[in-house]
C-alpha positions in Angstrom: -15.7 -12.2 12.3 -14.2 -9.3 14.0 -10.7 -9.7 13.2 -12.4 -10.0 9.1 -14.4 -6.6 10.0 -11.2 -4.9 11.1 -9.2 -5.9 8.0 -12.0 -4.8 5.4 -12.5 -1.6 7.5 -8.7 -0.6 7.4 -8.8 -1.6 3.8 -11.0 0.5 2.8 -9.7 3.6 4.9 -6.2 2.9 3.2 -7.8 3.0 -0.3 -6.0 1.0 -3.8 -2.6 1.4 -4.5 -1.7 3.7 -7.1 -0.1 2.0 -10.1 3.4 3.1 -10.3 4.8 4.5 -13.5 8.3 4.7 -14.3 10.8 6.1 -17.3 14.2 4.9 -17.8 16.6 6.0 -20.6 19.9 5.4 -21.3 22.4 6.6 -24.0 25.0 8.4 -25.2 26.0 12.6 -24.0 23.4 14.7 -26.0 23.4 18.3 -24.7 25.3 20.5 -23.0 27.0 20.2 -19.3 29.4 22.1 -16.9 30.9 22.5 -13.5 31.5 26.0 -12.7 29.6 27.4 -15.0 27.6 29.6 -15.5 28.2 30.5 -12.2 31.8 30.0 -10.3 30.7 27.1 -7.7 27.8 25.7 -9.4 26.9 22.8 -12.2 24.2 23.2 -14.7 23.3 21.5 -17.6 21.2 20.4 -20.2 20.9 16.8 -21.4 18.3 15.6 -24.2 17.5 11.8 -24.0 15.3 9.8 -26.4 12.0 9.3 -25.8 12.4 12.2 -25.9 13.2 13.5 -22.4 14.9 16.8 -22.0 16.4 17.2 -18.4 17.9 20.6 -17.0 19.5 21.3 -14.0 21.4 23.6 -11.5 22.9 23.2 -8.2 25.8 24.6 -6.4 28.2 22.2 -3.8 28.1 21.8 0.0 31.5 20.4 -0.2 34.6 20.2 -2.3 37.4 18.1 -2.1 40.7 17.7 -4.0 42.1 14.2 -4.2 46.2 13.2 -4.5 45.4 12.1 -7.7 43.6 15.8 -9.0 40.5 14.7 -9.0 37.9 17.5 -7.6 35.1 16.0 -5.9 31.9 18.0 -5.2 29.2 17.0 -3.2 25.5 18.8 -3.3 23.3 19.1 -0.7 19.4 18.6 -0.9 18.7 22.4 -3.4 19.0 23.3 -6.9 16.8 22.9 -9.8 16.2 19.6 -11.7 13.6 19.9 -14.5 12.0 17.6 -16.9 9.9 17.6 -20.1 9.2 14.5 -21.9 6.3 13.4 -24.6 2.6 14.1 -23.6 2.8 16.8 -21.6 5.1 15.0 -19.3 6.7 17.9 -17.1 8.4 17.5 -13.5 9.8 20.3 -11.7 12.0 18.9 -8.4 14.8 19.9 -6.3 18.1 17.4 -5.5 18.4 15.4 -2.7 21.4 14.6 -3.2 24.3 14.8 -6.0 28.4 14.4 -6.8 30.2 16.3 -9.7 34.0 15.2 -10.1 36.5 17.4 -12.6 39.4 15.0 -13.4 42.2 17.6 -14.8 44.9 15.3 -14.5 43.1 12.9 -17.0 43.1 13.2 -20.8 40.7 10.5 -21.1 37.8 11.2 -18.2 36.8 14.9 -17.7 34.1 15.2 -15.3 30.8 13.4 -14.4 27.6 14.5 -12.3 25.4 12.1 -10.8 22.5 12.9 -8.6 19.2 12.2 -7.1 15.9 14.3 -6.9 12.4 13.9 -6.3 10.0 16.3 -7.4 6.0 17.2 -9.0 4.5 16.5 -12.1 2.0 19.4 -13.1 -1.0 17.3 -11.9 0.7 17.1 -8.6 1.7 13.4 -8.4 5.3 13.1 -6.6 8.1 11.5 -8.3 11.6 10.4 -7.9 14.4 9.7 -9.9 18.2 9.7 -10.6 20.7 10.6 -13.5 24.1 10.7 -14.2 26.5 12.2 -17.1 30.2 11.0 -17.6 32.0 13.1 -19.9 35.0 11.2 -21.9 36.9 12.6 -25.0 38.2 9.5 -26.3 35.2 7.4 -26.3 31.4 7.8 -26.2 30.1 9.5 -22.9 27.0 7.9 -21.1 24.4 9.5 -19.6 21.1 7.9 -18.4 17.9 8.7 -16.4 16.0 7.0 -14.4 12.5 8.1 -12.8 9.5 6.4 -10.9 5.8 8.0 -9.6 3.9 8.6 -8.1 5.5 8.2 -4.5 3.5 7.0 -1.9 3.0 10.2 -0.1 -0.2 9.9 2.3 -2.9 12.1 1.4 -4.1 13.7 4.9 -8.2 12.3 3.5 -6.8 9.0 3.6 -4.8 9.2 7.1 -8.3 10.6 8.5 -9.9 7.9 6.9 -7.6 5.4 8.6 -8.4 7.1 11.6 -11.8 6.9 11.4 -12.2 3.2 10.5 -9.9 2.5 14.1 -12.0 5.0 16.1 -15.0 3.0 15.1 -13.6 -0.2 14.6 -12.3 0.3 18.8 -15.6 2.4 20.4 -17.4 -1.6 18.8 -14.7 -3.6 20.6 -15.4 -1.2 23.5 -19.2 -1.5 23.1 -19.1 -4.8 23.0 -17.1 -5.9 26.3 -19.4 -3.1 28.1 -22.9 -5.5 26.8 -20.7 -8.7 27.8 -19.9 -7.3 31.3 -23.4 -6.1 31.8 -24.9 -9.5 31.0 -22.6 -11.1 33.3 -24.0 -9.3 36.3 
């Protein structure tokens, strides 16, 4: 009976789980893309999916590497700008957490790609996450896709006092308790 008390108490301080929405398009390069530019150092970009989800973004490297090969790798730290608009009013504004860019100027097939992950807030204030990626080619159709999922489980400090609570309580009854047990006793 106690053991049943404790797990409808913590239940009920933990509250339902929020149903998880999600939006995942794929399909060919619509829109407009570049490393170093507009800025030396940076990537921006514009890419229009269907749906239709419109996706901008700017960031500027941590890193840079150049490969034997003449590949230029460039990695992003946790910054920049990602920002989404999609149907219904959908609108997330984020930051990266983490993205590559590589320029291949050495190949007349491949040109350059950006991948990169970001989380960020829709305008009701729900947390999201998502990727996306761009692969440039100029002899055959370039793929881009995005991927995104919310709300994030982020706890809402009501709830964590709420948890609190119901242990507080759910403890000074245990306590309680063995106090009217040991006093019966003697």
């Amino acid at each position: 009976m106690k053991r049943a008390s404790f797990v409808i108490l913590v239940l009920l301080a933990l509250g339902a789980p929020a149903k998880a929405d999600s939006v995942s398009v794929q399909s060919e390069f619509n829109g407009n893309f570049g490393i170093n530019f507009p800025v030396e150092g940076t990537s921006s970009g514009l890419l229009i999916f269907p749906g239709p989800y419109q996706l901008t973004f700017q960031t500027a490297p941590v890193s840079q590497t150049n490969t034997v090969m003449g590949v230029i790798e460039s990695t992003y730290g946790p910054g920049g700008s990602v920002d989404v608009l999609g149907p219904n009013g959908f609108q997330l504004s984020g930051t990266f957490t983490d993205a590559v860019s590589k320029v291949f100027p050495l190949d007349f097939e491949h040109i350059s790609s950006f991948s990169g992950a970001f989380t960020g807030l829709l305008t009701d204030g729900e947390h999201w996450q998502g990727t996306f990626g761009v692969d440039i080619h100029t002899l055959e159709p370039s793929p881009m896709f995005l991927q995104m999922s919310g709300p994030v489980s982020t706890p809402e400090p009501a709830e964590a006092n709420m948890l609190l609570l119901g242990i507080a309580i759910i403890l000074g009854i245990r306590r309680f308790s063995s106090q009217r047990v040991s006093s019966r006793e003697t």
